[in-house]
PyMOL CGO cylinders between C-alpha atoms (Angstrom):
from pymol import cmd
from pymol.cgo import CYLINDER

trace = [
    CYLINDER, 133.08, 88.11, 110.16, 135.10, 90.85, 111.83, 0.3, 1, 1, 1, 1, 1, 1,
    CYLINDER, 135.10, 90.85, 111.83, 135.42, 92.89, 108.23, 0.3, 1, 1, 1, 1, 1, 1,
    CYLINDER, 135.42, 92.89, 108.23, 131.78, 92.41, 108.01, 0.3, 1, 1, 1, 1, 1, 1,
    CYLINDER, 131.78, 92.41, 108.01, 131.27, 93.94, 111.78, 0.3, 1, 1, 1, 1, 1, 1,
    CYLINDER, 131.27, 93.94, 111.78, 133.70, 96.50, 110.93, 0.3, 1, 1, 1, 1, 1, 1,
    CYLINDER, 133.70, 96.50, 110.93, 131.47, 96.91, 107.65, 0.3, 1, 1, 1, 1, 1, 1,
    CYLINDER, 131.47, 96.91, 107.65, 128.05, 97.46, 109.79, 0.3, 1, 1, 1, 1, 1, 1,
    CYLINDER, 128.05, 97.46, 109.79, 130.32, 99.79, 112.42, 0.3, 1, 1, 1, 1, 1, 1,
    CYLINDER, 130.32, 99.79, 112.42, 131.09, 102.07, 109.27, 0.3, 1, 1, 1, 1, 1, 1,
    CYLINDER, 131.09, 102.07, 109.27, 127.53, 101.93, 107.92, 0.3, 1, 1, 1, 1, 1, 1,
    CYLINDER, 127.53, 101.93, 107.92, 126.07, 103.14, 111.39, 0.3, 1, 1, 1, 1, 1, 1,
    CYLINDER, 126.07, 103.14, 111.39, 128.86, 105.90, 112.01, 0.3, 1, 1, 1, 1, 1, 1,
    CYLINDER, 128.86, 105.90, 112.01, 128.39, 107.22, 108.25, 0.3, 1, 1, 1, 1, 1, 1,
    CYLINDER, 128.39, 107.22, 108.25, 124.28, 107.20, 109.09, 0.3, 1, 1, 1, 1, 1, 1,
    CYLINDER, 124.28, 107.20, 109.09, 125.11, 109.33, 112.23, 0.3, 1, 1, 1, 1, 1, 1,
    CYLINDER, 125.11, 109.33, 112.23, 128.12, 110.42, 112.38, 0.3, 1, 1, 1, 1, 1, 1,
    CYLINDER, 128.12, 110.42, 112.38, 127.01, 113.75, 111.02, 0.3, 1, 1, 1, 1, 1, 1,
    CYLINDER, 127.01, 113.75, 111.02, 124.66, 114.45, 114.07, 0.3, 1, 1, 1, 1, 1, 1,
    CYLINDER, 124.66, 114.45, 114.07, 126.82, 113.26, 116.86, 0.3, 1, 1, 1, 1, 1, 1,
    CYLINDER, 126.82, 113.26, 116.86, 129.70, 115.21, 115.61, 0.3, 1, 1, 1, 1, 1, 1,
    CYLINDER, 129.70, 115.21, 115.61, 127.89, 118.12, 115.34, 0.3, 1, 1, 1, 1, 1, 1,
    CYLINDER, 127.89, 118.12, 115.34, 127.19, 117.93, 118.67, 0.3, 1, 1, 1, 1, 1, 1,
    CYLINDER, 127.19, 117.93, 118.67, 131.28, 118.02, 119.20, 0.3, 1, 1, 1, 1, 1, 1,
    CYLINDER, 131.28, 118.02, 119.20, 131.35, 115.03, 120.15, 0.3, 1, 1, 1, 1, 1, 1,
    CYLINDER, 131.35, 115.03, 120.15, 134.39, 113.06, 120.29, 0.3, 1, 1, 1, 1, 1, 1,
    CYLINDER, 134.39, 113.06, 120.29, 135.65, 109.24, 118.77, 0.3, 1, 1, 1, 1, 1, 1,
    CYLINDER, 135.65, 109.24, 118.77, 135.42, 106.83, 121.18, 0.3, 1, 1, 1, 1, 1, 1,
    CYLINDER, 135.42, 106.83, 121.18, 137.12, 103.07, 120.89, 0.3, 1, 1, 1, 1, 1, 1,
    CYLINDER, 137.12, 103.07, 120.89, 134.49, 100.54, 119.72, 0.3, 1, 1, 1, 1, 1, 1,
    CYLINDER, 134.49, 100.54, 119.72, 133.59, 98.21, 122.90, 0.3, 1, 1, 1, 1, 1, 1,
    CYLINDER, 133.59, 98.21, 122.90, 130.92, 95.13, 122.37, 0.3, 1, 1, 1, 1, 1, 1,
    CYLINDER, 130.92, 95.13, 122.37, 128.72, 94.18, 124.94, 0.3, 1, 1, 1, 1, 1, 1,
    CYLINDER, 128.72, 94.18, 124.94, 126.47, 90.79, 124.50, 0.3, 1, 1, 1, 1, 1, 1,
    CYLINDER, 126.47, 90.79, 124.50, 124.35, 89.69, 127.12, 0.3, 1, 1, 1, 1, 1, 1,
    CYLINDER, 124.35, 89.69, 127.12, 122.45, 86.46, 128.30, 0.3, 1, 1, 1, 1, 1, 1,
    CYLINDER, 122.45, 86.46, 128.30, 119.92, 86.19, 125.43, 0.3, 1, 1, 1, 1, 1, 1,
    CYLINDER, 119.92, 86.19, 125.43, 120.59, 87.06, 121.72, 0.3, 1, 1, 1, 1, 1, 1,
    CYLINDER, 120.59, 87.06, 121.72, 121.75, 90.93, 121.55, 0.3, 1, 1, 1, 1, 1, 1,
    CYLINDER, 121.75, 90.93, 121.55, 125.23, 92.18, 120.48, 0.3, 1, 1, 1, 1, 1, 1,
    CYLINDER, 125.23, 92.18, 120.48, 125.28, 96.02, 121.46, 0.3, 1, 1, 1, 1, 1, 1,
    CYLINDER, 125.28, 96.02, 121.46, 128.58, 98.01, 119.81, 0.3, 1, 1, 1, 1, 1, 1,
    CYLINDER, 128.58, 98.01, 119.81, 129.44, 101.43, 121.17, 0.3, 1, 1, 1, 1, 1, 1,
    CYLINDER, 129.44, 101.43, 121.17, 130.98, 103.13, 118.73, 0.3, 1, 1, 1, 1, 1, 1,
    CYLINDER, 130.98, 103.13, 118.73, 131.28, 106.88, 119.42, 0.3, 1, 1, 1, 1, 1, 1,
    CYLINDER, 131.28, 106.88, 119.42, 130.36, 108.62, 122.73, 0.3, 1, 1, 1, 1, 1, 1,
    CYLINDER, 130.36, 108.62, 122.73, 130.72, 112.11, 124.69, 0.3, 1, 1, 1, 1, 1, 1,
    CYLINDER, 130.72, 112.11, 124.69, 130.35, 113.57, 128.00, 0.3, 1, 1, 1, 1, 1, 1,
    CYLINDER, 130.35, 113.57, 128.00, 131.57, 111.54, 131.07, 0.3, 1, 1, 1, 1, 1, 1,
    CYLINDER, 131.57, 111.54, 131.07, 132.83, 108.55, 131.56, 0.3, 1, 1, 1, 1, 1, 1,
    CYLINDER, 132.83, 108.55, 131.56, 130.43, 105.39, 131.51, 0.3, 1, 1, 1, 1, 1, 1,
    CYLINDER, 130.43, 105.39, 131.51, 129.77, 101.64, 131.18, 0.3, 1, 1, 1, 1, 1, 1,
    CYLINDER, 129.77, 101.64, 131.18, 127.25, 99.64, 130.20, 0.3, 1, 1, 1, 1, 1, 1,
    CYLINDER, 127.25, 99.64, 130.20, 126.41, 96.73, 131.36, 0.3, 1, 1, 1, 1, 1, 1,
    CYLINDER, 126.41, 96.73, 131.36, 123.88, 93.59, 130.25, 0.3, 1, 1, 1, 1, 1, 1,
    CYLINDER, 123.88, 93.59, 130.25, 120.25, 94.21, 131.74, 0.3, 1, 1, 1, 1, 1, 1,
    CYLINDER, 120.25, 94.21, 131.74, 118.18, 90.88, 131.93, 0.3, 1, 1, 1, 1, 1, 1,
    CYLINDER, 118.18, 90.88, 131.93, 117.81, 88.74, 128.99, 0.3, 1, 1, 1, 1, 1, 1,
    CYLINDER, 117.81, 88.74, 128.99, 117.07, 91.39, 125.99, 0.3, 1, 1, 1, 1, 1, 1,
    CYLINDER, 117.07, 91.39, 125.99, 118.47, 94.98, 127.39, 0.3, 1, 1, 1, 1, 1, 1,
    CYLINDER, 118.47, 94.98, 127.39, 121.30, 96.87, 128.19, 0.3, 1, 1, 1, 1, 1, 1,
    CYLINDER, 121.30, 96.87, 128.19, 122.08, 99.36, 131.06, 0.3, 1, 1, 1, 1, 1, 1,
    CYLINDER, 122.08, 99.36, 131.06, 124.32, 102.36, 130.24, 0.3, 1, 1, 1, 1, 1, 1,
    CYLINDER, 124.32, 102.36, 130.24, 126.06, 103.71, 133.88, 0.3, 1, 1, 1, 1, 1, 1,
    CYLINDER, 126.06, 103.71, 133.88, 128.63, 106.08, 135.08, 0.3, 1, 1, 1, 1, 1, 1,
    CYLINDER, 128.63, 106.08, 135.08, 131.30, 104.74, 136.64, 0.3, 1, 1, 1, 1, 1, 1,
    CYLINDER, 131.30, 104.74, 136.64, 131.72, 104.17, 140.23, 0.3, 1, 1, 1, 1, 1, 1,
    CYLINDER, 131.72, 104.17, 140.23, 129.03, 105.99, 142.27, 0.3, 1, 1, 1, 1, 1, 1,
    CYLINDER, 129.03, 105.99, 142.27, 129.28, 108.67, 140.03, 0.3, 1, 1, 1, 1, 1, 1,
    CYLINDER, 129.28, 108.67, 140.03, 125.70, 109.53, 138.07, 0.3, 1, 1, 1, 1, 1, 1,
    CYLINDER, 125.70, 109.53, 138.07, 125.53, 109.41, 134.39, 0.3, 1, 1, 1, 1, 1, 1,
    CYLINDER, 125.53, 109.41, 134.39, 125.25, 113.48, 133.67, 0.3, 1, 1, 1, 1, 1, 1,
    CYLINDER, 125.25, 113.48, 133.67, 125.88, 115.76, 135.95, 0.3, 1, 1, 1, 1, 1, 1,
    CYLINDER, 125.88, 115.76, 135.95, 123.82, 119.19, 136.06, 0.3, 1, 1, 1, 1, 1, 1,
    CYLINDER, 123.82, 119.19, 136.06, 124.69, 121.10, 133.31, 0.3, 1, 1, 1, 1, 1, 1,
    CYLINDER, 124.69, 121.10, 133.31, 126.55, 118.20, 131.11, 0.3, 1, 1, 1, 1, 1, 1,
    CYLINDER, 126.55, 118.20, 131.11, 125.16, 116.13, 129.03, 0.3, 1, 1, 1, 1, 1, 1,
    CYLINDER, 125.16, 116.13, 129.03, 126.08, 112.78, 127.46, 0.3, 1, 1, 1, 1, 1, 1,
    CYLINDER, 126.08, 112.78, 127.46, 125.24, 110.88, 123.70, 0.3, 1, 1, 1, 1, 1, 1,
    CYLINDER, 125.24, 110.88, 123.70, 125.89, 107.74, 122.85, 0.3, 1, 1, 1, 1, 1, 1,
    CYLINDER, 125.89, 107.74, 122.85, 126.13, 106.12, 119.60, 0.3, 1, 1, 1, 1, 1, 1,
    CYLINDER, 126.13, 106.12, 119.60, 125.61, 102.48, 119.18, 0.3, 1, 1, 1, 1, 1, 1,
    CYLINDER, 125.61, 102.48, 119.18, 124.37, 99.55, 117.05, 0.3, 1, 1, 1, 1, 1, 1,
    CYLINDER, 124.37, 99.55, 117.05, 122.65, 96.42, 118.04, 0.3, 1, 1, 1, 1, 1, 1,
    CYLINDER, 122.65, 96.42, 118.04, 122.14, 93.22, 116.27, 0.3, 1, 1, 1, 1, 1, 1,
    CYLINDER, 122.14, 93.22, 116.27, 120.92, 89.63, 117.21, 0.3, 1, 1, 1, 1, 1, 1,
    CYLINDER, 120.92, 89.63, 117.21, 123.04, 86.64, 116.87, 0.3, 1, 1, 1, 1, 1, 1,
    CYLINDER, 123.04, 86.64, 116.87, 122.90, 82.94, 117.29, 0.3, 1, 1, 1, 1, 1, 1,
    CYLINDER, 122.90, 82.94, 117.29, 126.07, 81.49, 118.46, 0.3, 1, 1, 1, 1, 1, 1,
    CYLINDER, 126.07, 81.49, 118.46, 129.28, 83.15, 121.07, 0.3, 1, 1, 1, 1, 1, 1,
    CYLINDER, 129.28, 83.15, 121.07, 129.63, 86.40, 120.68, 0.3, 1, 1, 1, 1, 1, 1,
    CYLINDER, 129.63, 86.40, 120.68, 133.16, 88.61, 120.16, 0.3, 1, 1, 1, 1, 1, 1,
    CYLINDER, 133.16, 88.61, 120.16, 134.09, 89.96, 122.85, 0.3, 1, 1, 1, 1, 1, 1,
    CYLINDER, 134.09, 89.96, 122.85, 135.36, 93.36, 120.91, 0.3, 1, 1, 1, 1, 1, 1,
    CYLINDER, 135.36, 93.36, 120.91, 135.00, 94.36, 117.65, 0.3, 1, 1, 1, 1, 1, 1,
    CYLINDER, 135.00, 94.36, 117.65, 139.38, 93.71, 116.83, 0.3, 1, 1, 1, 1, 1, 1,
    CYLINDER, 139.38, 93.71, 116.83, 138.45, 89.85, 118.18, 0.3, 1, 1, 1, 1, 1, 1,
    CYLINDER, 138.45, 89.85, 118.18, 137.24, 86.74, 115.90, 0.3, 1, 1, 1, 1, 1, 1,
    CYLINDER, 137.24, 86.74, 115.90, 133.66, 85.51, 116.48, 0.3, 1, 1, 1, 1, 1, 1,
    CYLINDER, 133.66, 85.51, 116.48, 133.65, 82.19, 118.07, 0.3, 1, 1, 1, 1, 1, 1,
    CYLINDER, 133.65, 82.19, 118.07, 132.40, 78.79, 116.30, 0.3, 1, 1, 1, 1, 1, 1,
    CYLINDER, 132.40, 78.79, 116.30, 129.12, 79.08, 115.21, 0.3, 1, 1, 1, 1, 1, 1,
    CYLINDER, 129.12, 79.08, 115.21, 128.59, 82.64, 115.07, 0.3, 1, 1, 1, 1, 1, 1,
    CYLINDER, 128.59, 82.64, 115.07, 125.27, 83.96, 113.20, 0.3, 1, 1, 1, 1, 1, 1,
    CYLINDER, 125.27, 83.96, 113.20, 124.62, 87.36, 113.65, 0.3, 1, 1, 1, 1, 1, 1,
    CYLINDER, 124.62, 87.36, 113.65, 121.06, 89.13, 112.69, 0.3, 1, 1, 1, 1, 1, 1,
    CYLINDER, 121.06, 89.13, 112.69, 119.30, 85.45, 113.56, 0.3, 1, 1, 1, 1, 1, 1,
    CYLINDER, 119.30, 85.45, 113.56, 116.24, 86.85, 114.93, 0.3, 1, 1, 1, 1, 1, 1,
    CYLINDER, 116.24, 86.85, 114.93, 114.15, 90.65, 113.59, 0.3, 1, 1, 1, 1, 1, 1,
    CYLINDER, 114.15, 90.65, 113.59, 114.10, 92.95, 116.39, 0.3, 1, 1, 1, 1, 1, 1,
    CYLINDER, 114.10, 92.95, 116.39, 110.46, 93.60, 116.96, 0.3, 1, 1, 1, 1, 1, 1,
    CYLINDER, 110.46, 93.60, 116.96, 110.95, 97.06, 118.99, 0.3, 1, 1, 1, 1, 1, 1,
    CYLINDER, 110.95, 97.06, 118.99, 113.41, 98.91, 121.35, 0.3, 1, 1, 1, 1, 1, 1,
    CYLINDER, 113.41, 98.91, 121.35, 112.42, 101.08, 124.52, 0.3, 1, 1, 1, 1, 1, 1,
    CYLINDER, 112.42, 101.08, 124.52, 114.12, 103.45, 126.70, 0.3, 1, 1, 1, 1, 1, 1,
    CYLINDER, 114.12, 103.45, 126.70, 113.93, 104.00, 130.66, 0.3, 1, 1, 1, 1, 1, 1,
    CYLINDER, 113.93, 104.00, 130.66, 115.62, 107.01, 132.12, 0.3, 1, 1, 1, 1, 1, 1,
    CYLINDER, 115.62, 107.01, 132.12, 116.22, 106.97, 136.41, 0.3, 1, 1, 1, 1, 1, 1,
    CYLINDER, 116.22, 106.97, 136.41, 117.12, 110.10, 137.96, 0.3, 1, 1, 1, 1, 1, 1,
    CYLINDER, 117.12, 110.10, 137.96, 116.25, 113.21, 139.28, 0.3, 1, 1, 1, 1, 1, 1,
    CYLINDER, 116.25, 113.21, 139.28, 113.68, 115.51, 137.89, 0.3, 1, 1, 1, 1, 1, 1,
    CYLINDER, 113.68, 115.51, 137.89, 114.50, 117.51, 134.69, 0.3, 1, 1, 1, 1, 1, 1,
    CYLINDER, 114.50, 117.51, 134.69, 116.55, 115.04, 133.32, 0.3, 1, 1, 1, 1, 1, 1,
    CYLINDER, 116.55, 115.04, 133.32, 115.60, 114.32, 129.64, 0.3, 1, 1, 1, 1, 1, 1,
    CYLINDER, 115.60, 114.32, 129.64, 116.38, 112.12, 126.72, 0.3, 1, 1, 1, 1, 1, 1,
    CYLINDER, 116.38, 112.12, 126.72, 116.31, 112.22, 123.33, 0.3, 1, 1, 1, 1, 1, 1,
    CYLINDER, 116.31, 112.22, 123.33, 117.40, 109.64, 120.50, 0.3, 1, 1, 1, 1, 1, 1,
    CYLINDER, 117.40, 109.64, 120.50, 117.45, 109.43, 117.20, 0.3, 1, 1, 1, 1, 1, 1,
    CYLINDER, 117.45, 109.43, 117.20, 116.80, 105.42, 116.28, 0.3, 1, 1, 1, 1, 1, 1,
    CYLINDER, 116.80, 105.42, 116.28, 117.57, 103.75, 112.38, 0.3, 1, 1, 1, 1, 1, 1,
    CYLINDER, 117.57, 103.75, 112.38, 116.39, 100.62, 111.07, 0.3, 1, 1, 1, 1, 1, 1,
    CYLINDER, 116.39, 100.62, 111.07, 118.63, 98.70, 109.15, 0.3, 1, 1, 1, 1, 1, 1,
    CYLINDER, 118.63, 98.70, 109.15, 118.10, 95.43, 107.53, 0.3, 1, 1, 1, 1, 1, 1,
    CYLINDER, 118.10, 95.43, 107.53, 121.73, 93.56, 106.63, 0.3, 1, 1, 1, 1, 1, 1,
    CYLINDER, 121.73, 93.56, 106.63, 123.53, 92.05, 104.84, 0.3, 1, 1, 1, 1, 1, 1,
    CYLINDER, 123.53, 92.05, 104.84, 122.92, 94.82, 102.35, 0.3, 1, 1, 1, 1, 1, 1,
    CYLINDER, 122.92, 94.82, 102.35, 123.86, 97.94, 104.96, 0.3, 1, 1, 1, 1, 1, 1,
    CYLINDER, 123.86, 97.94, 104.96, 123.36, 100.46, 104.61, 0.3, 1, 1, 1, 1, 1, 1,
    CYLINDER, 123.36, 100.46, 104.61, 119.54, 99.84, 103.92, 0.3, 1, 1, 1, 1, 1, 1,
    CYLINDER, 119.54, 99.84, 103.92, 117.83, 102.59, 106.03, 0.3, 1, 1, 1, 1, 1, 1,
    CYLINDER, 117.83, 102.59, 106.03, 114.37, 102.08, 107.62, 0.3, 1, 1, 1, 1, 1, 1,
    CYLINDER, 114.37, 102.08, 107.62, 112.17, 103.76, 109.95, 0.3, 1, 1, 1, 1, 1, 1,
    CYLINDER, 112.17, 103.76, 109.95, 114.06, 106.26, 111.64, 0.3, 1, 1, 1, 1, 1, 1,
    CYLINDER, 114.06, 106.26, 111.64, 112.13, 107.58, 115.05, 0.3, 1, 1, 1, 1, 1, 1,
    CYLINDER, 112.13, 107.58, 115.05, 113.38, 111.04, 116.71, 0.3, 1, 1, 1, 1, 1, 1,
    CYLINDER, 113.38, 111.04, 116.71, 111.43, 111.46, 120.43, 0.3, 1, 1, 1, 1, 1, 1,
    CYLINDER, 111.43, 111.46, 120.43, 112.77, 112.20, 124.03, 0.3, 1, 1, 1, 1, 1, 1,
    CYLINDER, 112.77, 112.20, 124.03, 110.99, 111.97, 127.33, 0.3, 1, 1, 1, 1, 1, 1,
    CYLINDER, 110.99, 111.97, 127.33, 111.67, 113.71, 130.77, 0.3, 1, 1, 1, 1, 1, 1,
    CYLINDER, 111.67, 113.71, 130.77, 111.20, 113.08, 134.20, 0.3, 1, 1, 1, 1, 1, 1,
    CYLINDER, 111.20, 113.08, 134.20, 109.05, 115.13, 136.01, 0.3, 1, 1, 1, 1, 1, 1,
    CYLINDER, 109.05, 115.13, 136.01, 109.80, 113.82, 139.52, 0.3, 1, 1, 1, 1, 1, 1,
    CYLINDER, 109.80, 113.82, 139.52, 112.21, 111.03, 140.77, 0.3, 1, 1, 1, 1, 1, 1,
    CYLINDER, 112.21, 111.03, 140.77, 111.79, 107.93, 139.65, 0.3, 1, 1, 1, 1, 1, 1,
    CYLINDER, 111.79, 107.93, 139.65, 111.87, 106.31, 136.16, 0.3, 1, 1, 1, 1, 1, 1,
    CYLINDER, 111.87, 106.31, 136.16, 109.68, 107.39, 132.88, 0.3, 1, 1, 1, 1, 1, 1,
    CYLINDER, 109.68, 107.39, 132.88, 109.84, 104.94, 129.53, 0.3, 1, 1, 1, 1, 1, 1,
    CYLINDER, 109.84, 104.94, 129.53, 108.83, 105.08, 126.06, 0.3, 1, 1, 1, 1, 1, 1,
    CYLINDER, 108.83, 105.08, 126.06, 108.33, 102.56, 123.42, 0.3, 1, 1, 1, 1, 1, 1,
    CYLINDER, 108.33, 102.56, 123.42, 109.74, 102.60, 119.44, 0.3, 1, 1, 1, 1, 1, 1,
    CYLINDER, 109.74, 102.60, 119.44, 108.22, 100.06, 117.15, 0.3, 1, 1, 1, 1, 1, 1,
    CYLINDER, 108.22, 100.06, 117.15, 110.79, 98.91, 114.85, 0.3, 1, 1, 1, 1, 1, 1,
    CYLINDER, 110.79, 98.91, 114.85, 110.61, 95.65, 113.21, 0.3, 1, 1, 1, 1, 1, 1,
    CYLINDER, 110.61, 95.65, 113.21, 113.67, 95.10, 111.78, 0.3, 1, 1, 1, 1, 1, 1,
    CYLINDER, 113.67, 95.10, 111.78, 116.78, 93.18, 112.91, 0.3, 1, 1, 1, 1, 1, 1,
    CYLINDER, 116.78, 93.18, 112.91, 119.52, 95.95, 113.23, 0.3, 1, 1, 1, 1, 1, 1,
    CYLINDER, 119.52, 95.95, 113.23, 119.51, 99.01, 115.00, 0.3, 1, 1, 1, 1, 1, 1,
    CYLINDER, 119.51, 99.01, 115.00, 121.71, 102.44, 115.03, 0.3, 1, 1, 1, 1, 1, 1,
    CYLINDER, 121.71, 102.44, 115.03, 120.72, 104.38, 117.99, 0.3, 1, 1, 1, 1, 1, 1,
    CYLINDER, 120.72, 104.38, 117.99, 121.68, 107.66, 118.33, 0.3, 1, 1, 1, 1, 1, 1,
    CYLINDER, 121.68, 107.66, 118.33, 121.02, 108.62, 122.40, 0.3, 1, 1, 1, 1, 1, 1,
    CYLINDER, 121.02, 108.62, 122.40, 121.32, 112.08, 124.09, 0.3, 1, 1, 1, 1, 1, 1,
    CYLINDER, 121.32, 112.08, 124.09, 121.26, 112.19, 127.53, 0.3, 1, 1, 1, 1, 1, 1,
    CYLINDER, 121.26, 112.19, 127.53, 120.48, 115.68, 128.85, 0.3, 1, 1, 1, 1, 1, 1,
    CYLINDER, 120.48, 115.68, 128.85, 121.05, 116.58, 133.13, 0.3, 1, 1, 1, 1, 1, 1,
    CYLINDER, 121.05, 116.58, 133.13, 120.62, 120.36, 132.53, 0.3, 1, 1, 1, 1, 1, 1,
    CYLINDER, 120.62, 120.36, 132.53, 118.25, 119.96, 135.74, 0.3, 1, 1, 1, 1, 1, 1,
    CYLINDER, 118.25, 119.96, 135.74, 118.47, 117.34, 137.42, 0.3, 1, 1, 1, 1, 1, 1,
    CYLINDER, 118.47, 117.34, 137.42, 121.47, 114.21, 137.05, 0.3, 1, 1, 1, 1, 1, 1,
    CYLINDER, 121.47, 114.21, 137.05, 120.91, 110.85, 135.48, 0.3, 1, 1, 1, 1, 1, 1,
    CYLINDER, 120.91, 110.85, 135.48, 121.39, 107.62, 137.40, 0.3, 1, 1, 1, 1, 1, 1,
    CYLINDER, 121.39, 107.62, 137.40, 120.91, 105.16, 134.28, 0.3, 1, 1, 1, 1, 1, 1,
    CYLINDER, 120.91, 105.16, 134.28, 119.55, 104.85, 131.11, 0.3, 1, 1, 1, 1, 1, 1,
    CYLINDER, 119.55, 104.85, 131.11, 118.17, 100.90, 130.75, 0.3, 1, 1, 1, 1, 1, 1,
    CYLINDER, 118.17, 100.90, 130.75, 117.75, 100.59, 126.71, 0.3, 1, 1, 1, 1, 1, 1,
    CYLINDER, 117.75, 100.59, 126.71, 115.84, 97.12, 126.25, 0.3, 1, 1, 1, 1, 1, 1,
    CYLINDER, 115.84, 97.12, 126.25, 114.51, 95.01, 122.65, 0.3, 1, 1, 1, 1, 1, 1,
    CYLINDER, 114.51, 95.01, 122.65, 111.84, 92.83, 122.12, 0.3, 1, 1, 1, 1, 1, 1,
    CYLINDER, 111.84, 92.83, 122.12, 113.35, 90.26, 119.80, 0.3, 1, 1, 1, 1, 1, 1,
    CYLINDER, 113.35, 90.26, 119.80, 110.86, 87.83, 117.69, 0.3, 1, 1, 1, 1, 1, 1,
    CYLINDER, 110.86, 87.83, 117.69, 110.33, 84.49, 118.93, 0.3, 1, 1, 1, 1, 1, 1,
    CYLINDER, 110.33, 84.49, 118.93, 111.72, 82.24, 115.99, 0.3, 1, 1, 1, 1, 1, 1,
    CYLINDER, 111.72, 82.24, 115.99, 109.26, 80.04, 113.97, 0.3, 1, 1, 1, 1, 1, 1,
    CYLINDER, 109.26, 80.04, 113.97, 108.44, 76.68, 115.38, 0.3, 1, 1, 1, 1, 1, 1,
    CYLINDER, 108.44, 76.68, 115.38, 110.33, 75.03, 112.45, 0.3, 1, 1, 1, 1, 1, 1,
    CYLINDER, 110.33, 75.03, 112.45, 113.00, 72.90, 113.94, 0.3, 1, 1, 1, 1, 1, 1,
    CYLINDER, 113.00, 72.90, 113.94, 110.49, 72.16, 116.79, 0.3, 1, 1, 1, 1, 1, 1,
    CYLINDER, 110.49, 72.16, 116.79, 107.92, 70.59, 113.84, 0.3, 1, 1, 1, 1, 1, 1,
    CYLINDER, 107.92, 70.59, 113.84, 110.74, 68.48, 112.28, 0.3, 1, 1, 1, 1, 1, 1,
    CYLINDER, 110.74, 68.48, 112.28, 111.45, 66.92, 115.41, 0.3, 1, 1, 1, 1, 1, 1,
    CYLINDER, 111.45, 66.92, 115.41, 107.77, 66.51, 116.20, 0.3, 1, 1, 1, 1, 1, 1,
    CYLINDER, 107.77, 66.51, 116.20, 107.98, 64.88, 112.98, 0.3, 1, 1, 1, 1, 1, 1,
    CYLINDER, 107.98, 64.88, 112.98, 110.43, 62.49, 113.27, 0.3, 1, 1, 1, 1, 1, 1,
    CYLINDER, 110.43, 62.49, 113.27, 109.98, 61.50, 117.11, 0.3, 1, 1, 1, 1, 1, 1,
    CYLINDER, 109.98, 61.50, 117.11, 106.03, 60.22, 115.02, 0.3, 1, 1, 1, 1, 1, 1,
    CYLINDER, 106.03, 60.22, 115.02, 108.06, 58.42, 112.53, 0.3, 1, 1, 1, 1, 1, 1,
    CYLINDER, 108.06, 58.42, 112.53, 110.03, 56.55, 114.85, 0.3, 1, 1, 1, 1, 1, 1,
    CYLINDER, 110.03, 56.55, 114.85, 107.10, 55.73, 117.04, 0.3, 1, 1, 1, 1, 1, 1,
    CYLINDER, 107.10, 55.73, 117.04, 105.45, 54.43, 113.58, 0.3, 1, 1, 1, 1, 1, 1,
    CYLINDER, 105.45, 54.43, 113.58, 108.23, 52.60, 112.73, 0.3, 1, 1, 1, 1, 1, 1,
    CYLINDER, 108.23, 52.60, 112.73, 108.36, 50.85, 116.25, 0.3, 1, 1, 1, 1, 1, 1,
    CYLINDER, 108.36, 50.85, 116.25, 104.76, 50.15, 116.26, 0.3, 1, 1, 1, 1, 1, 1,
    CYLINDER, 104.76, 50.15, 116.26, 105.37, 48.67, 112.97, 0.3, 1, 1, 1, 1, 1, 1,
    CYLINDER, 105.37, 48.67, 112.97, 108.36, 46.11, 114.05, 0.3, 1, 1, 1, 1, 1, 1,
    CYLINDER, 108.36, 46.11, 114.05, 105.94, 45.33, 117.02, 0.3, 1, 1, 1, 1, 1, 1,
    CYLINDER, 105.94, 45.33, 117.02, 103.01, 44.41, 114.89, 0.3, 1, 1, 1, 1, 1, 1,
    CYLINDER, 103.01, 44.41, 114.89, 105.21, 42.13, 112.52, 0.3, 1, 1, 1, 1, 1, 1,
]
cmd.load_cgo(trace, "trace")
């Protein structure tokens, strides 16, 4: 399972490589993040300052700077390139360690991905998100290019419908006029089919029948 995350890492750095590094940025070490729900997030290349990101309720992800200090600065800027995948099972805690037991990654589609930018006004962001759909990576869907600013403090959001169950997300953070407190990237992941939830149905029934049955006799 590692070679096969190490696969997927590869697909998404071929897919954008290109654009991040033409934006000088430089190689960072690949760090996973999973949070309380289903969502595996892998960083694999960022630039600007230093920063962290850390799990954000059940289905999202907050990218930080470190410390007090705020994402961008005026003037800098800051991209991040990362993939995200649902999974069924623990979660590695890097991309060099095993899976644990029970591992199943891409379990669930993702059924869309939005954005929230905090900070001062003229911040702005722009990202460049691509669908895949494994295990054949790289299988390239819908790819959405947008950005949103903030025209006075506080937060501003926008949605991208995706519908597919692994993401590359290219992400630009631009401070030029104002700094960036955090970036909250959240998914909507779909709700699996009631299957499992029928068979039991099913079989608590054929138990009660089978009771009824013994009583009768």
């Amino acid at each position: 399972m590692t070679r096969f995350l190490r696969r997927c890492l590869t697909g998404c750095t071929v897919l954008l490589g290109a654009a991040f590094l033409g934006q000088g940025a430089q190689a960072a070490p690949a760090f996973v993040v999973s949070n309380s729900g289903n969502l595996l997030l892998v960083v694999n290349g960022a630039s600007g300052p230093d920063f962290d990101i850390v799990p954000e309720g059940k289905n999202g992800f907050k990218i930080t700077g470190l410390g007090t200090n705020p994402l961008v600065a005026a003037g800098d800027d800051l991209g991040v390139s990362f993939f995200v995948a649902t999974f069924r099972g623990p979660a590695p805690t890097s991309i060099n360690s095993p899976p644990g037991p029970g591992f199943v990654p891409f379990a669930f589609p993702i059924l869309g991905a939005s954005g929230t930018l905090a900070g001062a006004a003229g911040a702005s962001l722009g990202e460049t998100i691509v669908g895949q759909i494994p295990p054949t990576a790289p299988n390239p869907g819908p790819v959405f290019t947008t950005g949103f600013s903030i025209s006075g403090p506080g937060s501003d959001s926008v949605i991208f419908p995706v519908g597919v169950p692994f993401l590359s997300i290219l992400k630009d953070i631009n401070g030029t006029g104002g700094q960036v407190d955090f970036v909250i990237q959240s998914f909507t992941v779909a709700v699996p089919e009631p299957a499992s939830l029928a068979l039991l149905g099913a079989g608590l029934l054929g138990l009660a029948g089978l009771r009824r049955r013994a009583r009768q006799g």
